[in-house]
GUDRENDREN-548726 format. One record per atom (N, C-alpha, C): x, y, z; atom name; residue number from 1. Coordinates in steps of 0.2 Angstrom, whole numbers, plus 5000, padded with zeros to 4 digits. Layout:
N
   east   north     up    a     k
      X       Y      Z   CA   NUM
...
END
This chain:
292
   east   north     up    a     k
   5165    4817   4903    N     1
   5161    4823   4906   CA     1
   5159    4821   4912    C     1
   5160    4826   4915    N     2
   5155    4822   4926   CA     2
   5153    4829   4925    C     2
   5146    4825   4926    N     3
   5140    4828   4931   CA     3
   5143    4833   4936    C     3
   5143    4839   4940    N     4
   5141    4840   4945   CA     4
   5135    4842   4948    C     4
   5134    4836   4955    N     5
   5129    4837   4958   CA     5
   5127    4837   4962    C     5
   5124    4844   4962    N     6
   5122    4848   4971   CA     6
   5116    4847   4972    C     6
   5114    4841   4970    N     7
   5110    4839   4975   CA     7
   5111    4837   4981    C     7
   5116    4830   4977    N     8
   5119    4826   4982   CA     8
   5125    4831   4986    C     8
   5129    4835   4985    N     9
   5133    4839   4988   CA     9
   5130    4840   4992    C     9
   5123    4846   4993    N    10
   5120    4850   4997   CA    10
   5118    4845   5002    C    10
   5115    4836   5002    N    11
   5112    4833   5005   CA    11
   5120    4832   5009    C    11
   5124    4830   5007    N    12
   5130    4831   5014   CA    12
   5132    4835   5018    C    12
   5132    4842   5014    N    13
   5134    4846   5020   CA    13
   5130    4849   5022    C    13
   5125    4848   5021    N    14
   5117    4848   5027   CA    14
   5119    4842   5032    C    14
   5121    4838   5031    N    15
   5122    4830   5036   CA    15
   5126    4833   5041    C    15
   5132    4836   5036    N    16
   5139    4838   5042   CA    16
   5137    4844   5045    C    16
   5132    4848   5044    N    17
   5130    4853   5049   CA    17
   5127    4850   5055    C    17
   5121    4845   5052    N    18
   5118    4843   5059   CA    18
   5120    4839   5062    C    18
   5127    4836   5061    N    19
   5131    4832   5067   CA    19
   5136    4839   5072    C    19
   5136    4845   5066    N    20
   5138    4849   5072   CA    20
   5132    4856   5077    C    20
   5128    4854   5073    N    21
   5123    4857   5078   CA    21
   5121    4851   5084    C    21
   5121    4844   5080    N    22
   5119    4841   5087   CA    22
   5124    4841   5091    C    22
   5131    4842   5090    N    23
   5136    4843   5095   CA    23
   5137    4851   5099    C    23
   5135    4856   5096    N    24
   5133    4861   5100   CA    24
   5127    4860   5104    C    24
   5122    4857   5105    N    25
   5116    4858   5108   CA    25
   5118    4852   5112    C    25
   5120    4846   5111    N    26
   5123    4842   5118   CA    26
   5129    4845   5122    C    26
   5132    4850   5120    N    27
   5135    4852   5124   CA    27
   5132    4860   5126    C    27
   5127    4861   5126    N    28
   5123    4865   5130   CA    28
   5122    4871   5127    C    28
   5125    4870   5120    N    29
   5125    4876   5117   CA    29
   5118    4880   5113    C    29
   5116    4885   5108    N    30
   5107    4885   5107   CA    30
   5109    4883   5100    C    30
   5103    4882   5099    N    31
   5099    4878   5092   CA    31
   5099    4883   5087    C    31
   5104    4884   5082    N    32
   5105    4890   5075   CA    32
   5096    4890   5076    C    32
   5094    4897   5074    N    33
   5088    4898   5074   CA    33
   5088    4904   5068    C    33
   5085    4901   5061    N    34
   5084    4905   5054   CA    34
   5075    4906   5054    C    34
   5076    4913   5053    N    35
   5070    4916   5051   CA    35
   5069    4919   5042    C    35
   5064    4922   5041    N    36
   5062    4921   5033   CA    36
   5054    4925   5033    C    36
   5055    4931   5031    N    37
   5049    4934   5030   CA    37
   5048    4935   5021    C    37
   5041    4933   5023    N    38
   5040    4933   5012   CA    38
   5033    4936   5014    C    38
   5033    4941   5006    N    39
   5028    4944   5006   CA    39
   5024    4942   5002    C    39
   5016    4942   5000    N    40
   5013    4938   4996   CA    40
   5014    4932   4994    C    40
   5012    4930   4987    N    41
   5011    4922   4985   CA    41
   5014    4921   4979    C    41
   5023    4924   4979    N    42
   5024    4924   4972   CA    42
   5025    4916   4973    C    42
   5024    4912   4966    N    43
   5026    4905   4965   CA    43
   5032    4903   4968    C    43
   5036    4906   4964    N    44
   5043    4903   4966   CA    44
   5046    4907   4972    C    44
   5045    4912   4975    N    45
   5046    4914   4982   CA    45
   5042    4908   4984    C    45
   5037    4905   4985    N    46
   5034    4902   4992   CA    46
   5037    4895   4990    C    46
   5040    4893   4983    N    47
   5045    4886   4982   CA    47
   5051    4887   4988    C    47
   5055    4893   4985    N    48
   5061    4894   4987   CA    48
   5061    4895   4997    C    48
   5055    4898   5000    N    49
   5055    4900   5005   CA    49
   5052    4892   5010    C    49
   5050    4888   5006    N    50
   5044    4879   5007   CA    50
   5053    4876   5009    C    50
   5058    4876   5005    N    51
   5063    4872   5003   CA    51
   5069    4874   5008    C    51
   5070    4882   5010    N    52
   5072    4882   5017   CA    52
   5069    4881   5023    C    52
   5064    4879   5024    N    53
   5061    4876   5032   CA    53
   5064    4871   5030    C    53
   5063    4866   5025    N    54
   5064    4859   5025   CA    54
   5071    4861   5025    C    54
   5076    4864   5023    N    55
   5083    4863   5022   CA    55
   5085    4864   5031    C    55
   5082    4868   5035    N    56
   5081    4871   5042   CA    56
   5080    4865   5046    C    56
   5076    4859   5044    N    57
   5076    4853   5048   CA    57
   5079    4850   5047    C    57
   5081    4849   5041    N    58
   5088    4842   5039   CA    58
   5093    4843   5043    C    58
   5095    4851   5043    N    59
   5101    4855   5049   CA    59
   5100    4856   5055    C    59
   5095    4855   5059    N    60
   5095    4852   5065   CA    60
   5092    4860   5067    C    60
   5091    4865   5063    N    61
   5090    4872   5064   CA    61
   5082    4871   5068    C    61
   5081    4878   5071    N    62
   5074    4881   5071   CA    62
   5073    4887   5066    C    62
   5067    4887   5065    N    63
   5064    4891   5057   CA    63
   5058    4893   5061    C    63
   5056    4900   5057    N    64
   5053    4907   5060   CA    64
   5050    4909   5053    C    64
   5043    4906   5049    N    65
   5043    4910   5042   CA    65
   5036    4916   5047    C    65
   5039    4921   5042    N    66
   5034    4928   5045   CA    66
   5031    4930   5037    C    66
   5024    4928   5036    N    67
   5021    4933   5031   CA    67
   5015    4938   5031    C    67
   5018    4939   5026    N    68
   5015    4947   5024   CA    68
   5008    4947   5019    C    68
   5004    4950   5018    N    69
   4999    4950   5011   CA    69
   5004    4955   5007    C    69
   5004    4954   5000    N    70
   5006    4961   4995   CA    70
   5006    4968   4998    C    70
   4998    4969   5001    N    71
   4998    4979   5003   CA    71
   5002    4978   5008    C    71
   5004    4975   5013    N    72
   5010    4977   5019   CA    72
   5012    4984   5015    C    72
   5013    4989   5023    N    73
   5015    4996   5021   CA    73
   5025    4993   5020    C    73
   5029    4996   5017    N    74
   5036    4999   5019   CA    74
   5037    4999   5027    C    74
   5032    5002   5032    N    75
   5033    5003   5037   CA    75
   5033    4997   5041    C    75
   5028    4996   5039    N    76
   5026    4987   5044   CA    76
   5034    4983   5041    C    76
   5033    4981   5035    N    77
   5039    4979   5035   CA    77
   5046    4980   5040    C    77
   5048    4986   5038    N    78
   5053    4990   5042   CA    78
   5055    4989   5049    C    78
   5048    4988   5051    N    79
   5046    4985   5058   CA    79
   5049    4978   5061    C    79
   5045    4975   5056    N    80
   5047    4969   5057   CA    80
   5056    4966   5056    C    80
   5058    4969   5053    N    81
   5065    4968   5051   CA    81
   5067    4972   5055    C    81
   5068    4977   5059    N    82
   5069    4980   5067   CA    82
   5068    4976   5073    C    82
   5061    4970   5073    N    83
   5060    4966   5078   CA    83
   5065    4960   5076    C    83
   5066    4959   5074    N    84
   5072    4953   5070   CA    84
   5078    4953   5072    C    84
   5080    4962   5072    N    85
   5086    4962   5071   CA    85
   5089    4961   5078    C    85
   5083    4964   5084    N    86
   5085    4963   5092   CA    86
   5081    4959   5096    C    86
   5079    4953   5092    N    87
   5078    4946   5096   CA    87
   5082    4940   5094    C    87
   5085    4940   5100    N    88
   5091    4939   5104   CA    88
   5091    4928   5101    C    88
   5083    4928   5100    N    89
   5084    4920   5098   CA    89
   5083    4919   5091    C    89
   5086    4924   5087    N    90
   5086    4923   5081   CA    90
   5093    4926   5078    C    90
   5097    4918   5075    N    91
   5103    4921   5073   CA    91
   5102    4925   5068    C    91
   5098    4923   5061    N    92
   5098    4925   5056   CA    92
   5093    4925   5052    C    92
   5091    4931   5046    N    93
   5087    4929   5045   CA    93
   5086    4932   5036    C    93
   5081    4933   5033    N    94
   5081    4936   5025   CA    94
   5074    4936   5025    C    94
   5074    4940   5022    N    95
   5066    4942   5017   CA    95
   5069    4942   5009    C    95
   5064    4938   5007    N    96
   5063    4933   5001   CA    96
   5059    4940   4996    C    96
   5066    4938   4992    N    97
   5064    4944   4984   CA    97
   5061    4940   4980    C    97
   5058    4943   4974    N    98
   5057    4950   4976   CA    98
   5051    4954   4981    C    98
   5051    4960   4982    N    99
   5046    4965   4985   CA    99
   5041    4965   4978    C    99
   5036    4968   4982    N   100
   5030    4970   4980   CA   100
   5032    4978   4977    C   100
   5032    4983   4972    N   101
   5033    4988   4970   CA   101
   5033    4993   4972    C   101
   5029    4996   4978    N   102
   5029    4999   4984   CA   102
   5034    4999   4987    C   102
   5036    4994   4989    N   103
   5045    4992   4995   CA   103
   5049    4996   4990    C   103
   5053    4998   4992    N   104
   5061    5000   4991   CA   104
   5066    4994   4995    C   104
   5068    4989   4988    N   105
   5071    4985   4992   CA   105
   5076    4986   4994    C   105
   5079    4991   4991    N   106
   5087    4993   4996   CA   106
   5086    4996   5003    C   106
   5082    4998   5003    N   107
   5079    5002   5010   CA   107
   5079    4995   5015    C   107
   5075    4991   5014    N   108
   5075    4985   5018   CA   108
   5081    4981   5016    C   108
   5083    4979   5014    N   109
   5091    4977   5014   CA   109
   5095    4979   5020    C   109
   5095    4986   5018    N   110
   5100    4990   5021   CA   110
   5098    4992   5031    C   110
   5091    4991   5031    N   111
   5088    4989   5038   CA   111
   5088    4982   5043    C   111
   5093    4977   5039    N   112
   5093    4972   5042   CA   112
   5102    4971   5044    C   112
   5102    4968   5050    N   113
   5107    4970   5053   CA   113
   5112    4966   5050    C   113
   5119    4967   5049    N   114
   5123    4963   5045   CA   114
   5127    4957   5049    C   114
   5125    4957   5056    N   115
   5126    4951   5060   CA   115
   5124    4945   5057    C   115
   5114    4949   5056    N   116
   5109    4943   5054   CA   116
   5109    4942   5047    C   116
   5111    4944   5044    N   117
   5112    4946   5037   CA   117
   5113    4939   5033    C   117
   5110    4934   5033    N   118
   5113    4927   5029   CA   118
   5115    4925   5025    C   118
   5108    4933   5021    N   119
   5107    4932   5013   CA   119
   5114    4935   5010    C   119
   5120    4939   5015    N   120
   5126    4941   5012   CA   120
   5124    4949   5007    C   120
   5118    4952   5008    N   121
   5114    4957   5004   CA   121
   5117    4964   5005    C   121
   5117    4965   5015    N   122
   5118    4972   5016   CA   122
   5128    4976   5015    C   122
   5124    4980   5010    N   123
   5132    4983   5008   CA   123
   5138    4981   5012    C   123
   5137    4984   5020    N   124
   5143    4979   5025   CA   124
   5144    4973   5022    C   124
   5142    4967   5022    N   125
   5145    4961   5018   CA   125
   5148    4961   5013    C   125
   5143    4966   5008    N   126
   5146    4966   5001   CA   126
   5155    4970   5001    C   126
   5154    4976   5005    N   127
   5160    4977   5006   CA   127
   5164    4973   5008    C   127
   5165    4969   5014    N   128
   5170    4966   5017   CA   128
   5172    4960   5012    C   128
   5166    4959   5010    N   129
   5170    4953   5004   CA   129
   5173    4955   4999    C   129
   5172    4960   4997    N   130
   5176    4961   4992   CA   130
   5182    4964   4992    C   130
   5184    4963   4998    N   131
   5191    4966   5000   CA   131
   5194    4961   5006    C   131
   5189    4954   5007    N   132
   5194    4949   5010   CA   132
   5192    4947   5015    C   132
   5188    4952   5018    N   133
   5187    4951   5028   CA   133
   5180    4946   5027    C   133
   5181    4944   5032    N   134
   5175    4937   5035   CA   134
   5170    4943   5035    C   134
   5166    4937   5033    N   135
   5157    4939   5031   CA   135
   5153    4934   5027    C   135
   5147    4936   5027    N   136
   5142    4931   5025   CA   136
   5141    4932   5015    C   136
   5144    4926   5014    N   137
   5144    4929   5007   CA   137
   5138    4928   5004    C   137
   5135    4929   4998    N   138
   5127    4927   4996   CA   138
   5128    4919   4992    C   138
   5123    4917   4992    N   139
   5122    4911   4997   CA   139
   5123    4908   4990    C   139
   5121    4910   4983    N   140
   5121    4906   4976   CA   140
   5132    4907   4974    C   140
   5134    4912   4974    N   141
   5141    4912   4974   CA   141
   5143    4907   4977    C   141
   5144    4908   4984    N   142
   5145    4903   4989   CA   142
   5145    4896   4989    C   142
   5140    4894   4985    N   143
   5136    4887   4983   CA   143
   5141    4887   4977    C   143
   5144    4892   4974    N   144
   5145    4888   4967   CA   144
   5155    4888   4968    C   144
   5155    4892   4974    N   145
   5163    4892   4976   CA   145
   5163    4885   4978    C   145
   5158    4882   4983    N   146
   5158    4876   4988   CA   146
   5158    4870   4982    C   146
   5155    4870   4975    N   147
   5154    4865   4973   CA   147
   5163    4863   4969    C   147
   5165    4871   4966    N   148
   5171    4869   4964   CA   148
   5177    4865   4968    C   148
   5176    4868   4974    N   149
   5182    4866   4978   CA   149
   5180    4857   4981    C   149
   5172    4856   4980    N   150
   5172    4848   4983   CA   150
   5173    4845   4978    C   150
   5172    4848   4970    N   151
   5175    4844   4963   CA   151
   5181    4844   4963    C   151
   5185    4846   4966    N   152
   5194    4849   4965   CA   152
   5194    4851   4958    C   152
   5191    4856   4956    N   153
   5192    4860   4949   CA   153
   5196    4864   4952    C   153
   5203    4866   4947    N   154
   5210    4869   4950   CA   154
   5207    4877   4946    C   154
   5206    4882   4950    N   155
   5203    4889   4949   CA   155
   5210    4894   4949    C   155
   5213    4889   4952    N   156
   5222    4897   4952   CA   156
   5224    4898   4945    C   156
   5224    4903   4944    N   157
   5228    4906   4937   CA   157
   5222    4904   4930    C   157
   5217    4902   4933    N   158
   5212    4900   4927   CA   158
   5211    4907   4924    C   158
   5208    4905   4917    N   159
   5203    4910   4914   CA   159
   5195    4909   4918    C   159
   5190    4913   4919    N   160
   5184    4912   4923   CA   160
   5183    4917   4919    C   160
   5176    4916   4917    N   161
   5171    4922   4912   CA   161
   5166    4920   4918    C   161
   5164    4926   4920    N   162
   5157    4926   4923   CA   162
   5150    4931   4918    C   162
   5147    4928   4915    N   163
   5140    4931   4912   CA   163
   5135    4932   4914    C   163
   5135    4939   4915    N   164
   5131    4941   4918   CA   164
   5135    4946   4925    C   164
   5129    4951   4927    N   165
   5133    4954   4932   CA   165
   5130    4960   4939    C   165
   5123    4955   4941    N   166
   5118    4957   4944   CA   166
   5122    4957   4951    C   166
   5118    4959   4957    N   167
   5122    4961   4962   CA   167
   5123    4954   4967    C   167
   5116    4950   4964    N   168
   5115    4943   4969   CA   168
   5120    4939   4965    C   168
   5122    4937   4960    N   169
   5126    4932   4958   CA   169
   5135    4935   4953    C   169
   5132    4940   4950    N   170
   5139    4942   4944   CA   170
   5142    4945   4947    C   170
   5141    4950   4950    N   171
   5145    4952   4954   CA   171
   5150    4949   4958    C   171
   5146    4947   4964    N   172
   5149    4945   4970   CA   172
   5155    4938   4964    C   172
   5154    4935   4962    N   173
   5155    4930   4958   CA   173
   5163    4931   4956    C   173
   5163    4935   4951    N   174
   5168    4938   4950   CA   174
   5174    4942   4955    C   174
   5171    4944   4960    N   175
   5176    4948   4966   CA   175
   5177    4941   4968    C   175
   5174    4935   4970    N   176
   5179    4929   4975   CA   176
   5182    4924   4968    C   176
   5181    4925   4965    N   177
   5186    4920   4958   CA   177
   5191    4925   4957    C   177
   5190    4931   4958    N   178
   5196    4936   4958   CA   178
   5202    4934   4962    C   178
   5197    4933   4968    N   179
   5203    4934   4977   CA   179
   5207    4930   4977    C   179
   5213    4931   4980    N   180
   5218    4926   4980   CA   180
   5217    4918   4984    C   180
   5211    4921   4990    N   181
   5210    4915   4994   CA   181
   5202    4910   4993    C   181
   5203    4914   4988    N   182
   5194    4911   4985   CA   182
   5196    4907   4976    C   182
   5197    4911   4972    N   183
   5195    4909   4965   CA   183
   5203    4909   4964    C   183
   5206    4912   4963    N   184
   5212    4916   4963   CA   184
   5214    4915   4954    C   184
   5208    4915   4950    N   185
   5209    4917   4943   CA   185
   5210    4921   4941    C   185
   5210    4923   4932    N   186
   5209    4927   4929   CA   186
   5202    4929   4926    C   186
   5199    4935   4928    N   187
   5191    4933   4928   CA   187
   5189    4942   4921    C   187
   5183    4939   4918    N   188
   5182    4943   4914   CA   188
   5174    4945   4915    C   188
   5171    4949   4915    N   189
   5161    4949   4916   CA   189
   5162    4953   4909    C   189
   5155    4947   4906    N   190
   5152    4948   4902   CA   190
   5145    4947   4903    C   190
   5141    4952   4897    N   191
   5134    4956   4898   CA   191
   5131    4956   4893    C   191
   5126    4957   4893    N   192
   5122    4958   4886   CA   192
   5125    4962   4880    C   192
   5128    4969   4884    N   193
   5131    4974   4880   CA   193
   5137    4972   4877    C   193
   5140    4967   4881    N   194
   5146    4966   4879   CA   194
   5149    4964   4870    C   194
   5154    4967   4867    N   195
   5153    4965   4860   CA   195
   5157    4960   4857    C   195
   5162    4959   4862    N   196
   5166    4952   4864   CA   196
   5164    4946   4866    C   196
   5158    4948   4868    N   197
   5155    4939   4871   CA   197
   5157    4933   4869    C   197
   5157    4931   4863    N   198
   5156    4925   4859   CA   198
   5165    4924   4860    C   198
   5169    4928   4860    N   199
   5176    4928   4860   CA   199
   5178    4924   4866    C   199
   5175    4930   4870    N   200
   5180    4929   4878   CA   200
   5175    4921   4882    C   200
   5171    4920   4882    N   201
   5168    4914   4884   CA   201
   5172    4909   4879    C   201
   5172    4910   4874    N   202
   5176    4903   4870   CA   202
   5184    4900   4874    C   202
   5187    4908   4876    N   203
   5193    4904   4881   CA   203
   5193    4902   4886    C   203
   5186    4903   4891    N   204
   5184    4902   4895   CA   204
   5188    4895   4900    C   204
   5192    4894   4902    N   205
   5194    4887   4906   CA   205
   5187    4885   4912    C   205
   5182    4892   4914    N   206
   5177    4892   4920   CA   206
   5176    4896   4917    C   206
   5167    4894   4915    N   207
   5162    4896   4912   CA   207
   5155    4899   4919    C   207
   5154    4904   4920    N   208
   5148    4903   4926   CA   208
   5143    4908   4923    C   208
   5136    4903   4922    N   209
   5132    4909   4916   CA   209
   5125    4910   4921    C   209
   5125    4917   4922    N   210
   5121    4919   4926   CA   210
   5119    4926   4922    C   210
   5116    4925   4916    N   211
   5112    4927   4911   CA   211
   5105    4931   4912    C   211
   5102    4926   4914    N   212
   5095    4925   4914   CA   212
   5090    4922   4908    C   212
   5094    4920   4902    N   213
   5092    4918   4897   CA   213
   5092    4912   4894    C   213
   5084    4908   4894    N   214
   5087    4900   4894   CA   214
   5090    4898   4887    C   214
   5095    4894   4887    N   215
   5098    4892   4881   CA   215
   5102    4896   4879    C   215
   5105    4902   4883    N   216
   5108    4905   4879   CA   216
   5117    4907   4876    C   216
   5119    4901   4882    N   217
   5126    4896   4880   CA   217
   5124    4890   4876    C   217
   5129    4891   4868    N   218
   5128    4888   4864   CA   218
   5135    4883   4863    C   218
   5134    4878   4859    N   219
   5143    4873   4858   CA   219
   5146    4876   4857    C   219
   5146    4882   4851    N   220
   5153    4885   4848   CA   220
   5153    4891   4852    C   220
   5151    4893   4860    N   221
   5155    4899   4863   CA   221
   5156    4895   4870    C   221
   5158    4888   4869    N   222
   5164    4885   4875   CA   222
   5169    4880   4870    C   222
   5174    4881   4876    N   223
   5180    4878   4872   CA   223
   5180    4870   4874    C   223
   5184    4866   4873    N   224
   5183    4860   4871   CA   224
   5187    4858   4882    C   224
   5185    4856   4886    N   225
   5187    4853   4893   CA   225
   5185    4857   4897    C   225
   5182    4865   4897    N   226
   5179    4869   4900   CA   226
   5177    4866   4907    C   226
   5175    4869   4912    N   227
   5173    4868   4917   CA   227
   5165    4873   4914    C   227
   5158    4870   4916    N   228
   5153    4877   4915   CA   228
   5146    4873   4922    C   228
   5147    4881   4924    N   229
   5143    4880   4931   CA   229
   5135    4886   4926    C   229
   5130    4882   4928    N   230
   5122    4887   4927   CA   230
   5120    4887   4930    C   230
   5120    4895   4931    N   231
   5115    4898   4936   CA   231
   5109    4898   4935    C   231
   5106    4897   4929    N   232
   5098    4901   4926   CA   232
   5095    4895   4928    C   232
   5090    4900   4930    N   233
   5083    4895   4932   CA   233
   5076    4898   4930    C   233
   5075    4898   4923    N   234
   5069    4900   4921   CA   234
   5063    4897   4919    C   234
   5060    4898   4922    N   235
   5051    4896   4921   CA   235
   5052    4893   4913    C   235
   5050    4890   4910    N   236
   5047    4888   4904   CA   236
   5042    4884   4904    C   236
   5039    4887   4899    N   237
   5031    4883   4897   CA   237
   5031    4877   4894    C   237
   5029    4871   4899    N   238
   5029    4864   4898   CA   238
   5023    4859   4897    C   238
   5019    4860   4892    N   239
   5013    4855   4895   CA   239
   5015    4847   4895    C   239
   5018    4847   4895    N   240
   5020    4838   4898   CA   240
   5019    4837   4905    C   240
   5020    4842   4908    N   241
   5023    4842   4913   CA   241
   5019    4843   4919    C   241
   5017    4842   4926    N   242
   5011    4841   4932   CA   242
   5009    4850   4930    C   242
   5017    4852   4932    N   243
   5018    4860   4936   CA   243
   5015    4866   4929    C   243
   5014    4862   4923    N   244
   5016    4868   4918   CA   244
   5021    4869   4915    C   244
   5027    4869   4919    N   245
   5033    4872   4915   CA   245
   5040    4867   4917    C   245
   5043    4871   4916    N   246
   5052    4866   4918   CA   246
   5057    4872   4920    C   246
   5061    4869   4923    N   247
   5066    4874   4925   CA   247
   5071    4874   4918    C   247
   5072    4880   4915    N   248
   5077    4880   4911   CA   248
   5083    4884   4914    C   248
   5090    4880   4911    N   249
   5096    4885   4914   CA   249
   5098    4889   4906    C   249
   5100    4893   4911    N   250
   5105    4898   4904   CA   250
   5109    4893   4899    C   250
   5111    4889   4898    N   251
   5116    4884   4895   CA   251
   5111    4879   4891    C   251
   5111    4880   4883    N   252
   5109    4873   4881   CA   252
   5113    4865   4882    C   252
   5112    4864   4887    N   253
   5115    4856   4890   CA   253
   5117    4851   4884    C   253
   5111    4849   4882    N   254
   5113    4842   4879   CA   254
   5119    4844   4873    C   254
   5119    4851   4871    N   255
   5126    4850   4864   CA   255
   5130    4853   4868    C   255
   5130    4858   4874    N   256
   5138    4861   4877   CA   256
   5140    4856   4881    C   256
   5136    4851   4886    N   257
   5138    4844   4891   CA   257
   5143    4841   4885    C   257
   5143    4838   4880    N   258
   5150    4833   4877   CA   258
   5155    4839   4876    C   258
   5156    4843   4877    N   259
   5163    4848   4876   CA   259
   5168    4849   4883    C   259
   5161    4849   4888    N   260
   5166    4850   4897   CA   260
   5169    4844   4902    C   260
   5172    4846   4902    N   261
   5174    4842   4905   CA   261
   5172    4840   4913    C   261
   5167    4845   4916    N   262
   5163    4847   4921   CA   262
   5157    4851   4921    C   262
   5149    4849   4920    N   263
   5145    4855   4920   CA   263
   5140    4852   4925    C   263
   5135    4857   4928    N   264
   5129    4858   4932   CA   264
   5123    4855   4925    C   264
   5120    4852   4928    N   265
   5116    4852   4927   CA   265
   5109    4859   4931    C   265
   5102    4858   4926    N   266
   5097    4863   4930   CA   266
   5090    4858   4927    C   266
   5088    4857   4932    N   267
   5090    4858   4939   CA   267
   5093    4851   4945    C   267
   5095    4853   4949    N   268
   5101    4847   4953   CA   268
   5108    4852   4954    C   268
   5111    4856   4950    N   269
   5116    4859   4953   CA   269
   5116    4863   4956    C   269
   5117    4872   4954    N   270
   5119    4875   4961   CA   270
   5113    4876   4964    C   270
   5106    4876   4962    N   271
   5099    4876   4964   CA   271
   5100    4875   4973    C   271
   5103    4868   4973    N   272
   5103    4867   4980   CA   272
   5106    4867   4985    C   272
   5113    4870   4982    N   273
   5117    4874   4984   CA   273
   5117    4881   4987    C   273
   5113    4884   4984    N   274
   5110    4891   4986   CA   274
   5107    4890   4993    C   274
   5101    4887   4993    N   275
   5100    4885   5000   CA   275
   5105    4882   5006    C   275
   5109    4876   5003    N   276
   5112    4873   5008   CA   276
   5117    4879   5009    C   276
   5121    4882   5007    N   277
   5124    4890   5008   CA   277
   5120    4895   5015    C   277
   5116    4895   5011    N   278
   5109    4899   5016   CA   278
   5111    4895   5024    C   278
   5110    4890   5023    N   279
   5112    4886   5030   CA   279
   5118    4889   5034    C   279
   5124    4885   5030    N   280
   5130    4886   5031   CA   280
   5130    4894   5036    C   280
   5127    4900   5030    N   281
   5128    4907   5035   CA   281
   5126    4908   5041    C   281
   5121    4902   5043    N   282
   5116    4903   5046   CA   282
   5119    4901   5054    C   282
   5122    4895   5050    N   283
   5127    4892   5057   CA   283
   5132    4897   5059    C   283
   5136    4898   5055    N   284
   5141    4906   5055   CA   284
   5138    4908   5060    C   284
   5133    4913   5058    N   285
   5129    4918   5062   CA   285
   5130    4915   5068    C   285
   5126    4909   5071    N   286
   5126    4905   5078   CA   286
   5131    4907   5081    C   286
   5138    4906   5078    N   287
   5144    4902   5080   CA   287
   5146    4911   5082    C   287
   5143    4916   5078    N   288
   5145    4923   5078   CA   288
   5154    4923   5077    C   288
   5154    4920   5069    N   289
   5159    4916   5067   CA   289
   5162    4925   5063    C   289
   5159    4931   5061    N   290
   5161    4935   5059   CA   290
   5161    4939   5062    C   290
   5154    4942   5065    N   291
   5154    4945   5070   CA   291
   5155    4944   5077    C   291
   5158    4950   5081    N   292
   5157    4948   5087   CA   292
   5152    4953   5092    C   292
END
């Protein structure tokens, strides 16, 4: 069984970005510049939103965090994401979910321009990708296509179950394991509703569980050499522990790990891949690699 590890993955292609950011800027070129609006003091947004600055200076990037309190109106937000979209020194940028319950977050999605777009969020990207054309894909997929391909898992003509089927990971996930220049599998999405689950995850050759629910791939629904990537990263209650709790993944590890022939640990796999992804679009954007 081998580990895959994005931690270490993330830590190079962070490396090889900022050898070519430092070769854009000594060639006179500007400095990727990623911004980040978060609203309030949710935990894990202010982890997630802490860990992009620091991922921003590894890359040799400029970082712009803008906050908000919780009452922020809809409008001020709106505002602020209209000021983003036409200053000229910001490639890129995202506001960090969730919103406060007042926000309509599709309305702010849909207000950010899909040049800036890094998160890969506004319909425009989502369309494009899923029919092939260059664009900014979301950034946990991305991380989990980028770790396949540095593992060399062979994904053409695979079986691929994706579990789960939200719009930030199951979805999109399924459309590039689909595509012929991305996954080029055989792909199935499964759900809670699903009444085949236990079936179709058994044939699975590529397992991707993005569930939400920790422990909830068990030994007897993977098959015996599987590939299994975990997306889940749930809060659990830890008193051991500094923080309180522990990151839990969708997958009970310790009895599915001896069956695969490749699996993610949680946390250390696609964790930080998401971010380094984030990066990756972020440079795109600079290079105005999809848009012109």
């Amino acid at each position: 069984m081998t580990l895959i590890d994005g931690k270490s993955t993330a830590a190079a292609i962070k490396q090889e970005i900022a050898e070519e950011v430092r070769a854009i800027v000594a060639g006179g070129g500007k400095q990727p510049h990623l911004a980040a609006i978060l609203v309030g003091h949710d935990g894990g947004s202010e982890t997630y939103v802490r860990n992009k600055v620091l991922a921003c200076e590894a890359c040799g990037f400029k970082s712009t965090l803008v906050r908000f309190e919780d009452d922020v109106t809809e409008a001020e937000l709106l505002a602020k994401v209209a000021a983003l979209n036409t200053d000229s020194d910001i490639d890129g940028f995202i506001v960090q979910l969730p919103l406060p319950r007042h926000i309509d977050e599709q309305k702010v999605i849909m207000a950010i321009d899909p040049r800036k777009d890094v998160d890969g969020f506004h319909p425009i990207n989502v369309g494009r990708m899923s029919i092939g054309l260059p664009c900014f894909i979301s950034a946990t997929p991305l991380g989990i296509l980028t770790l396949l391909r540095r593992y060399g898992v062979a994904t053409s003509g695979k079986k691929c179950v994706v579990l789960g089927r939200s719009n930030i990971v199951g979805k999109p996930m399924a459309q590039l394991m689909m595509q012929k220049q991305y996954g080029d599998s055989t792909v199935t999405v499964c759900h809670s509703h699903s009444t085949t689950l236990r079936e179709e995850c058994r044939q699975a050759d590529i397992l991707i569980a993005a569930i939400g629910q920790p422990d909830f791939v068990t030994a007897d629904m993977v098959k015996e050499g599987a590939v299994v990537i975990d997306v889940g990263t749930t809060r659990v209650a830890d008193p051991t522990r500094k923080s309180g709790y522990r990151l839990n993944g969708d997958v009970k590890f310790d009895e599915v790990a001896p069956k695969c022939s490749m699996i993610t640990p949680v946390p250390g796999g696609v964790g930080p891949m998401t971010i380094c992804s984030l990066m990756t679009n972020t440079l795109a954007a600079a290079k105005k690699a999809y848009y012109q």
